[in-house]
C-alpha positions in Angstrom: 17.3 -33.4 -6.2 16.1 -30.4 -3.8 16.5 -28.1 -6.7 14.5 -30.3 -8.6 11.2 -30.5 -6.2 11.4 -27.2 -5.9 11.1 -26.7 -9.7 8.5 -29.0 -10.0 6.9 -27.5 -7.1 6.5 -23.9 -8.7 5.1 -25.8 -12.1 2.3 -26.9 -10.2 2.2 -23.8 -8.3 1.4 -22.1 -11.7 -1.1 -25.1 -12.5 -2.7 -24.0 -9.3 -3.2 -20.5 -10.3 -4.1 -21.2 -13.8 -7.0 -23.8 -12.5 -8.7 -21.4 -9.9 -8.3 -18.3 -12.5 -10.0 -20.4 -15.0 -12.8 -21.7 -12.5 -13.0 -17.9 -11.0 -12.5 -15.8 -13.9 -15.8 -15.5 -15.0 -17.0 -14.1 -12.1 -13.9 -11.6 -11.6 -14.7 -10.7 -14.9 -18.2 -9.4 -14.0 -17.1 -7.6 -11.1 -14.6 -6.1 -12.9 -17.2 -4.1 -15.4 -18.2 -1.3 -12.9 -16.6 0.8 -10.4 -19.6 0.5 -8.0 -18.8 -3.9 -8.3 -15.2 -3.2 -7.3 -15.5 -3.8 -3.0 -17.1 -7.3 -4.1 -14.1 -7.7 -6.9 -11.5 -7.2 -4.1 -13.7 -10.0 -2.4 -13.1 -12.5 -4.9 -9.6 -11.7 -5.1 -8.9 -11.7 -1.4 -10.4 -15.4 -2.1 -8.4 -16.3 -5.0 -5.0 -15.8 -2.9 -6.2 -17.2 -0.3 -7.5 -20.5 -2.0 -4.4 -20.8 -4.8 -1.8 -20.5 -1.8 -3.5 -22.9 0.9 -3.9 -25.2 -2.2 -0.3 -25.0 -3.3 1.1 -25.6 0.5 1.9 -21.3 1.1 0.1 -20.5 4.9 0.5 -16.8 5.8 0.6 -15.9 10.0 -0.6 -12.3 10.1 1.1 -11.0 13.6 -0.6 -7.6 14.5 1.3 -5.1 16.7 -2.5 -3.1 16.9 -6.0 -3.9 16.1 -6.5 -2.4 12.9 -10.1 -1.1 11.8 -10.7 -1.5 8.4 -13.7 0.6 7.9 -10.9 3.4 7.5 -8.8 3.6 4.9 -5.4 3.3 5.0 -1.7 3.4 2.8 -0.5 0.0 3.5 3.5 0.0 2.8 5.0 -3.5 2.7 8.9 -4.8 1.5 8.9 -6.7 -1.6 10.9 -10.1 -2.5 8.1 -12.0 -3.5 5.3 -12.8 -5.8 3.9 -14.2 -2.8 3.7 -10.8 -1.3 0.9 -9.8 -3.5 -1.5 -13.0 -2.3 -0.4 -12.2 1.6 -0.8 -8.6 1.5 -4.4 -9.0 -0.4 -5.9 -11.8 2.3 -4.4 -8.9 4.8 -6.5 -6.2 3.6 -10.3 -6.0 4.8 -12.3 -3.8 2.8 -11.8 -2.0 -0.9 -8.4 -1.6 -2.1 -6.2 -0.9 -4.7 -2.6 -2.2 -6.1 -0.4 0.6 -7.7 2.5 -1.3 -9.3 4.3 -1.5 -12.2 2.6 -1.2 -15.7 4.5 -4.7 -16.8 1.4 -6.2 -15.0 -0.9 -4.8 -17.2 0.1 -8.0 -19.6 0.3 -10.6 -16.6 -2.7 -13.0 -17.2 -3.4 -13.2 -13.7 -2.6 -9.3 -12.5 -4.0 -7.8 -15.8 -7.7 -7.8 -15.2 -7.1 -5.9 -11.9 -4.6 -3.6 -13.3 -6.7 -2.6 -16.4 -9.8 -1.7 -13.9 -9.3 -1.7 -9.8 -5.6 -1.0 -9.7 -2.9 1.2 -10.9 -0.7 0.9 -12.9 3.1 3.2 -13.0 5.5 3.5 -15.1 8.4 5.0 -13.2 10.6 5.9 -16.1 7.3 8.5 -17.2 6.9 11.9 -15.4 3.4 11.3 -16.9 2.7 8.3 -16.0 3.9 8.6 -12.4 1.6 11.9 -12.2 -1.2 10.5 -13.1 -0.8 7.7 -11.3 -0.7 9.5 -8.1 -3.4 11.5 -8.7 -5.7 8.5 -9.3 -4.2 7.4 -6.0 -5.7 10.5 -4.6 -8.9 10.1 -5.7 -9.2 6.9 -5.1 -8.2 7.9 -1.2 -10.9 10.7 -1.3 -13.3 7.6 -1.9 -12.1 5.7 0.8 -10.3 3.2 -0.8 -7.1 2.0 0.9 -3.6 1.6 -1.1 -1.2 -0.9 -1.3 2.6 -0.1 -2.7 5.4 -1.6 -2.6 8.2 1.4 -1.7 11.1 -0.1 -3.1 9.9 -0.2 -6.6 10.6 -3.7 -7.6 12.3 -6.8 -6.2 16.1 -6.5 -5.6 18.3 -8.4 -8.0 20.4 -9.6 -4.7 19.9 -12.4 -2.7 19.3 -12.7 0.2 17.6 -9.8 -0.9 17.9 -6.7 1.5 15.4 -3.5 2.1 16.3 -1.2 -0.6 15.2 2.7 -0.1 12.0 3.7 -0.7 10.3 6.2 -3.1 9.3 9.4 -1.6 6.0 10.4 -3.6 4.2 7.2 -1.0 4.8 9.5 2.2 3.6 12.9 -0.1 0.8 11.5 -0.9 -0.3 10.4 2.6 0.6 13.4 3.8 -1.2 15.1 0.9 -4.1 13.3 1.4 -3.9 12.9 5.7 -3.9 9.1 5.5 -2.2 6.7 8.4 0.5 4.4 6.5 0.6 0.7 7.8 4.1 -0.5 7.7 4.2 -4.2 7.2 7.3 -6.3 7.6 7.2 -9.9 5.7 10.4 -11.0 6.3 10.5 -15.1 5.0 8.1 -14.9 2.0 11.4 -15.3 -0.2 12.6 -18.2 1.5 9.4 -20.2 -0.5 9.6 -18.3 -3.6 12.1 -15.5 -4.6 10.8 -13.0 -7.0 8.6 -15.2 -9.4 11.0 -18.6 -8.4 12.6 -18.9 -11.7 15.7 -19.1 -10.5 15.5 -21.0 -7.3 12.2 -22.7 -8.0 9.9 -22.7 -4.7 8.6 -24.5 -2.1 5.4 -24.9 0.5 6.1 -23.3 3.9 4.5 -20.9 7.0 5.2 -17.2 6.1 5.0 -14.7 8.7 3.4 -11.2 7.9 4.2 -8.3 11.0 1.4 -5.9 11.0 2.7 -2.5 12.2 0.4 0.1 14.1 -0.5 2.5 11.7 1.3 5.6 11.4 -0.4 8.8 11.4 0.1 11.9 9.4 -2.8 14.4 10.5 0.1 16.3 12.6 2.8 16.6 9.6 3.2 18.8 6.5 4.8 18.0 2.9 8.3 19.1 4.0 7.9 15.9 6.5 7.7 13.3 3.9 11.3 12.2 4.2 11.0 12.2 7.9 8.1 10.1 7.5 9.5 7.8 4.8 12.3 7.2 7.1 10.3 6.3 9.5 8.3 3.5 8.1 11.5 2.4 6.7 12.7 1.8 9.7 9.7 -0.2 11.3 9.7 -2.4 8.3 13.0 -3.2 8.3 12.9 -3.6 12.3 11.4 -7.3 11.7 13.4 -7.7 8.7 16.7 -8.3 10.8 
């Protein structure tokens, strides 16, 4: 019977998200037609998350180890085991931002707008693709634009899932680029739906987000970026436990 709620809660999770994208979309959409509309695009999104997971019974508790000022930009490096970790991390983020994730988003209904203008999208099986990835990352830094990834790569097949290692060319490029890294930890975001729910379905619940003090990289060189990988590794996985 628990299985079952939980499968017919993540149906009308996905009716939630279907409503609000319909009712919203026409005003993502316009947003979405020029660079210089993008900060008011992020906007709309940071609403959209917030609005589909209130509605659908997700609440996100955002515990801050620092202030943070957003009217710097930042690489904002966060553990992955959820779809909810992409509505969590965008209410988190004050300012303009962009994604870089996986190209398979490019045909999600509800990711594909964003990835086929504000975000980026990688293909980690292409040396191309990862290049130019990255240096659309860059420029988009240069402009002030913070960047959220997701170091593992993907959601781990395991569950409980666990923090797997993380890609390297995250810590080149904010050493590249001398941007702080804010490690964030979200250690329960699986417990209400694990990867997209499919298997395990999904249920409403309080998610706690741990917001690290940013790291800084002004005082490192490229040969540090698996010091500094390690690093945020470990302060993400220090609220994990």
């Amino acid at each position: 019977m628990k299985r079952f709620l939980k499968q017919v809660h993540r149906f009308l999770y996905h009716l939630i998200v279907i409503f609000f994208l319909t009712v919203l979309y026409p005003f993502l959409y316009y947003f979405s037609r020029k660079p210089q509309r993008y900060p008011q695009l992020n906007k709309w999104r940071r609403f959209y998350s917030h609005i589909t997971s209130v509605t659908a019974g997700f609440f996100f508790r955002y515990h801050f180890e620092a202030p943070i000022d957003w009217t710097k930009h930042y690489i904002i490096c966060a553990n992955h085991t959820s779809n909810l970790d992409i509505p969590s991390v965008s209410y988190l983020v004050k300012g303009d931002f962009s994604f870089m994730g996986k190209d398979e988003l490019l045909g999600n209904p509800v990711t594909g707008l964003f990835f086929k203008t504000i975000d980026i999208p990688l293909n980690r099986d292409s040396k191309m693709s990862a290049f130019r990835a990255f240096k659309r990352a860059g420029d988009y830094l240069r402009q002030g634009r913070s960047l959220v990834i997701f170091p593992e790569g993907g959601i781990s097949d395991a569950y409980p899932p666990q923090l797997a290692p993380f890609k390297i060319g995250p810590f080149r490029l904010a050493i590249e680029q001398n941007v702080p890294i804010i490690p964030v930890s979200i250690p329960d975001n699986h417990e209400k739906m694990w990867d997209d729910g499919s298997r395990y379905g999904t249920r409403p619940g309080i998610s706690h987000i741990y917001v690290h003090a940013p790291v800084f990289t002004d005082a490192l060189d490229p040969g540090d970026a698996e010091i500094l990988r390690n690093t945020v590794y470990n302060i993400i996985n220090s609220k994990l436990a």
